[in-house]
N, C-alpha and C positions, 0 to 999 in steps of 0.2 A: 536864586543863584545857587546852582551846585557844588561840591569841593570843589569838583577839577576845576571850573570855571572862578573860584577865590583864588585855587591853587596859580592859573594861567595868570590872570592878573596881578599876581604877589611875583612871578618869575618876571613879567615886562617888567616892572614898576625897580623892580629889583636890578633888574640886569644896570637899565638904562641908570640909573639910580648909581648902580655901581662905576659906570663910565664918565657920569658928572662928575666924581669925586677922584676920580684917578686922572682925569682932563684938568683938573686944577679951577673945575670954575666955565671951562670952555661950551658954548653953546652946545646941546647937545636935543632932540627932541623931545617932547614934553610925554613924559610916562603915561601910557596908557594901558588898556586890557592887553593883554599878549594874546597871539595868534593859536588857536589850541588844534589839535589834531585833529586830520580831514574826519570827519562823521560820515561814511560812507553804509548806504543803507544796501541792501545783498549782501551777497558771497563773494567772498575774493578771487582776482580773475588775473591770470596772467597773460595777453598776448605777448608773444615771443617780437622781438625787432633785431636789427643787428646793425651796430653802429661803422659807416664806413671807413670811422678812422682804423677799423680793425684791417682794411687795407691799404694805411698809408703811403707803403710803398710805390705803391704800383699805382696812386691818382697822376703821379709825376715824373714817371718810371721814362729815364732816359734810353729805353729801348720801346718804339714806337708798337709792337708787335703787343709787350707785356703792359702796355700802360693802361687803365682804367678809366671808364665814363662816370660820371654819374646813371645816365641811363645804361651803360651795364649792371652797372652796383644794383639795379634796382631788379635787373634781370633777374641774378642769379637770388636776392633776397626772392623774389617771386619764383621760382623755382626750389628754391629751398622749404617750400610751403611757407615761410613768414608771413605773418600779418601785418608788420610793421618795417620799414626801414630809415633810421636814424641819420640824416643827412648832416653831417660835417660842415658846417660853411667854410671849413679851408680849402675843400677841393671843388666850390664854387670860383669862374670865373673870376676875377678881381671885382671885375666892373657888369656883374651878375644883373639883367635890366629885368622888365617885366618879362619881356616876351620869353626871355630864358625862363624864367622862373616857371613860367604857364606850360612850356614847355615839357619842364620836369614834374610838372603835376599832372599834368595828361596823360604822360608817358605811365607814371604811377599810378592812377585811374584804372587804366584799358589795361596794367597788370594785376589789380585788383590788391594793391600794396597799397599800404595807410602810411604817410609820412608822417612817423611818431614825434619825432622833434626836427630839432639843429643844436650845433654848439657852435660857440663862439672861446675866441682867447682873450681874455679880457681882466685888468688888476683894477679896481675897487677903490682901492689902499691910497688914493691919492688929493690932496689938499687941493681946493679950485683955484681953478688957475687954464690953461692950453692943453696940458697932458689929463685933467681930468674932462674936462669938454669933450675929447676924442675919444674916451672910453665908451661916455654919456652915447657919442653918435653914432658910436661901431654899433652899439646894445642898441639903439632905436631903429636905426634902418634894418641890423637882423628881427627883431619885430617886425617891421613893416613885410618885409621879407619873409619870413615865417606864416603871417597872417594870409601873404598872397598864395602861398605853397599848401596852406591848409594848417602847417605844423601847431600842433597846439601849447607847444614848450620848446624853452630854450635852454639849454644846460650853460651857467654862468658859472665864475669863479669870482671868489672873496677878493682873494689878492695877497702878496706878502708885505709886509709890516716896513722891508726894507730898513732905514734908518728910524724908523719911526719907534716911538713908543707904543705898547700891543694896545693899549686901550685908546687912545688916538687911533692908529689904525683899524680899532674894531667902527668908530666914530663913523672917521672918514668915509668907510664900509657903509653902514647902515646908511647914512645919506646919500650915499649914490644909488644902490639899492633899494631904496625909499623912490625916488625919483624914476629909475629906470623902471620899475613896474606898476607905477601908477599911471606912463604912457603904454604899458604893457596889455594892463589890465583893459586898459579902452578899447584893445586891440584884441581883445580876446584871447591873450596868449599869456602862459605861465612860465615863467623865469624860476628855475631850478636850481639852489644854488648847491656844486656841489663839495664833498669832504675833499677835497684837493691841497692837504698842507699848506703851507702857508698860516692864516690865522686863523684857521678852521681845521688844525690840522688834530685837533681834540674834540670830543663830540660836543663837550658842554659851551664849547664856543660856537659852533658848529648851531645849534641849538637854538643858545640866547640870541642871535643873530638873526633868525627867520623867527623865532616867536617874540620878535622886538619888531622886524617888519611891521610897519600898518599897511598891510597892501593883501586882501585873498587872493591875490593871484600870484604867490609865492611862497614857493615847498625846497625840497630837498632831492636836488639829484644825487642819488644814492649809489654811489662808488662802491659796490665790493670789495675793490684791491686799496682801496685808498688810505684807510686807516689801519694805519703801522704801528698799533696800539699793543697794550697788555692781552688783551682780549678782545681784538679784530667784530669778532662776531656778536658779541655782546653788545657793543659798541654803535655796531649794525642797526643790532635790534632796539637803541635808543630813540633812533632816526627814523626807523621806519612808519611809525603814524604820521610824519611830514610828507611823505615821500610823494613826490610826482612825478617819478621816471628811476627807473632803476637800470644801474647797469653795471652788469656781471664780468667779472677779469675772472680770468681761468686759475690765478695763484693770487696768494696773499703772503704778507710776512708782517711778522710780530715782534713789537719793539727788541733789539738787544738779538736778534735770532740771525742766525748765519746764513740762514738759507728761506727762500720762499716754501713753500705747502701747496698743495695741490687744493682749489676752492672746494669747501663740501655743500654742493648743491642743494643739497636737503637741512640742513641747518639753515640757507637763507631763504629756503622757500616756509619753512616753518617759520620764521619770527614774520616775514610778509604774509602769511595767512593768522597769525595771531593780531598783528596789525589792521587787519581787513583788508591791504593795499590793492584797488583796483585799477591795474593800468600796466602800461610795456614794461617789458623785462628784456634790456635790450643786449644783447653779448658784445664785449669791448674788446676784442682779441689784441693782447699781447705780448705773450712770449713767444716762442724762440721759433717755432717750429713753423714752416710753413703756411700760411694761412691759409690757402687752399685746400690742403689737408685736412689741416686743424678744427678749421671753422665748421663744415660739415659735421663732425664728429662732435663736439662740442653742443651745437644746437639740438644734436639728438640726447644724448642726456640733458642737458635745458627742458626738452617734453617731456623726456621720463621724470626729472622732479618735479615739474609745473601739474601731472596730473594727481586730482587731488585723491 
């Protein structure tokens, strides 16, 4: 057994360890080896994808002329040369059957577009009982869903703490978490959990929380904009030997800072190639300006950093 692999096992053992003791006693999973960084054998590879919540407006757009498909979405992703395009489950139908879904993988086939994942809205953070059952179901049928579409990852969230105490809430987390990607895994599909505030809104929670998982088919959807920290990008680079989907916001901001920063492309393509991370790097457009605009221009510097 190697450092890192003592070292792995001493951070589960440790985390979980820590969470008995601040639960007061309360059930918690029995410590084992922690999950250690993907070992990925080559050279680091960026496919480009682009996530369609970057054009939320326009899935729902009460002007019938400006409103959005999925099978647009996927148009113009295939038109923009992408390799990948990040399908949303909010701007799926409600009641999204098979034949839809095949639909939308066909359509993505015959444009030669890879459906990189999906995301879900989903809190974690909650004691069993009704309201955590329907988190449980939202997360399996998007698997099921996922699986039929090709997707091979779904971008989840931790949850907020709410009234809860943080270490109870990290609990409650890992147990749901635990569950929802051991039907995951059957399904060939990897649950991404991403830095999204709440109790993961620090990296080292962020962290002990997937390398506490017992599940390999669970990583770290890696938010750019997301961590509002001292140092955003250092931060980044804690996360990223977890990482199984990346995706890129055009600005960040840093704890106590008045104003957002413009993302520096090249500081996140370096800690992902120091990582070895093979896999999408997908654009999450959100600020101000146009998407239309924006997003085009955006993806072209996206290539100019991703070439090595």
């Amino acid at each position: 057994m190697n450092e890192m692999t003592n070292r792995r096992e001493f951070l589960s053992t440790s985390w979980r360890a820590g969470l008995a003791l601040a639960t007061a006693g309360a059930l918690v999973p029995t410590p084992g080896p922690a999950m250690e960084p993907f070992k990925r054998p080559g050279k680091p590879r960026f496919p480009l994808s682009l996530a369609a919540y970057s054009f939320r407006e326009f899935f729902n757009h009460k002007d019938p002329a400006k409103r959005l498909t999925l099978f647009q979405f996927i148009d113009f992703c295939a038109d923009q040369g992408l390799e990948g395009a990040e399908l949303t489950s909010y701007y799926f139908p409600p009641k999204a059957d098979a034949e839809f879904l095949l639909q939308v993988k066909r359509h993505a086939f015959l444009r030669g577009v890879a459906i990189s994942g999906t995301a879900i809205g989903n809190n974690y953070c909650l004691p069993k009982g009704e309201k955590r059952d329907a988190q449980i179901a939202l997360t399996k049928q998007w698997v099921d869903n996922a699986a039929l579409l090709g997707a091979p990852h779904i971008r989840v969230f931790a949850g907020a703490k709410g009234a809860l105490d943080l270490a109870e809430a990290k609990k409650l987390c890992l147990e749901t978490l635990e569950e929802c990607a051991d039907y995951a895994g059957k399904k060939g599909v990897f649950l991404g959990l991403e830095n999204h505030g709440g109790i993961v809104a620090e990296p080292a929670d962020l962290l002990g929380l997937v390398q506490a998982a017992k599940s390999p088919w669970v990583g770290i959807n890696l938010d750019s904009g997301n961590f509002n920290t001292d140092d955003p990008y250092a931060d980044l680079a804690k996360c990223a030997p977890y990482a199984v989907n990346v995706q890129i916001k055009v600005e960040i901001k840093r704890r106590g800072a008045a104003k957002r920063e413009t993302t520096d492309l090249d500081r996140i393509t370096k800690f992902l190639r120091d990582a070895n991370y093979q896999g999408f790097v997908a654009l999450e457009y959100e600020a101000a300006e146009d998407p239309w605009q924006a997003v085009p221009v955006w993806l072209k510097r996206m290539r100019a950093a991703v070439v090595p």
